[in-house]
C-alpha positions in Angstrom: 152.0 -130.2 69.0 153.5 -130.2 72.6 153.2 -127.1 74.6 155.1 -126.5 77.9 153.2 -124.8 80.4 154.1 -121.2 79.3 152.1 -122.2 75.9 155.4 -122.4 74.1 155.5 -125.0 71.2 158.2 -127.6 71.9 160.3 -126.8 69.2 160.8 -123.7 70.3 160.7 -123.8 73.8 165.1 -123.7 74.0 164.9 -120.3 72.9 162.4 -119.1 75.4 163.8 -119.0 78.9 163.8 -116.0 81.7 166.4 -113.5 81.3 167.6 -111.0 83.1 167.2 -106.7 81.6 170.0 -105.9 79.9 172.0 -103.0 80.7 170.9 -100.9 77.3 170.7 -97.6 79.2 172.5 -95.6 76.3 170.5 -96.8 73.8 166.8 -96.9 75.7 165.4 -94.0 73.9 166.2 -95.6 69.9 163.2 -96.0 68.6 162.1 -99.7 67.1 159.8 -100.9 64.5 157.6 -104.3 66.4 156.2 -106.4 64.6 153.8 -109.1 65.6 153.5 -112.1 63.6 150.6 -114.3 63.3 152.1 -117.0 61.0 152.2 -117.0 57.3 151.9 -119.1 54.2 152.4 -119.3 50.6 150.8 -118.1 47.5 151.5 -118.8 43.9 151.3 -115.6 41.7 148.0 -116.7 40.1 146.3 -117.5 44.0 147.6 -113.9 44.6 145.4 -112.1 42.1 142.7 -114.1 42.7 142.1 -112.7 46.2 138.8 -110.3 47.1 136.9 -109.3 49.8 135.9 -112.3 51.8 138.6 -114.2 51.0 140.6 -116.4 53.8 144.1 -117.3 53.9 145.4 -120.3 56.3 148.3 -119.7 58.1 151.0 -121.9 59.2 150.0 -122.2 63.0 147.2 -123.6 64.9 144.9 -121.4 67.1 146.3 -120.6 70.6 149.6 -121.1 69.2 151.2 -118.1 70.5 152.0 -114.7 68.1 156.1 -113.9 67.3 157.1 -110.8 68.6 159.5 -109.4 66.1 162.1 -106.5 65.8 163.7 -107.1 62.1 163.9 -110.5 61.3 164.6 -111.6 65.2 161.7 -113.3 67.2 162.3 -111.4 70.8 159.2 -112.5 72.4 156.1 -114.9 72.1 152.4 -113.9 73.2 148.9 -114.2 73.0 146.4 -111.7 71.4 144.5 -109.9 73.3 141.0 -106.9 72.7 141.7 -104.3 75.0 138.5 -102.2 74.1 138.3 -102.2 70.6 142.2 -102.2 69.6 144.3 -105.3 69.7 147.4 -106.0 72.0 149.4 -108.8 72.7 150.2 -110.2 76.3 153.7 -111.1 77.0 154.2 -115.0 77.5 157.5 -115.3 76.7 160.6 -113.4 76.5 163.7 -115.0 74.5 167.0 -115.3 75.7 169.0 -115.2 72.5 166.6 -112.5 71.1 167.7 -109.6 73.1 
């Protein structure tokens, strides 16, 4: 898979370009639900319940592929995974212009 230089995969790399902060000011203080995406896959029904401790799903992306940052259903940013002492954070790559 083709990255650019900001680790973006090339198929989405149109959607991820500087931009400049929006002028939000009125609504700053709304709280919003992130969610960071690692990729996902599919299960049938059966697979589902057959899952236990120990078990492993594969995902749809590749490692070092960078996370989705999502609020709803919009990606608004890409980043990498990072350990900040023992919780885990995501770093920033990306921000999207059509996202925000």
């Amino acid at each position: 898979m083709a990255l650019y230089e900001t680790g973006v995969p090339a198929r989405m790399a149109d959607q991820f370009q500087p931009v400049a902060e929006p002028q939000l000011t009125a609504l700053s203080e709304v709280p919003l639900q992130v969610t960071v995406r690692l990729g996902s896959t599919r299960l049938a029904l059966r697979e589902l319940l057959e899952l236990e401790v120990g078990s492993v799903l594969l995902l749809d992306r590749e490692v070092g592929e960078p996370a989705e940052i999502m609020v709803g259903d919009r990606v608004i940013a890409l980043g990498e995974l990072v350990r900040v002492d023992n919780d885990l954070g995501v770093r920033i790559t990306q921000v999207s212009a059509s996202g925000l």
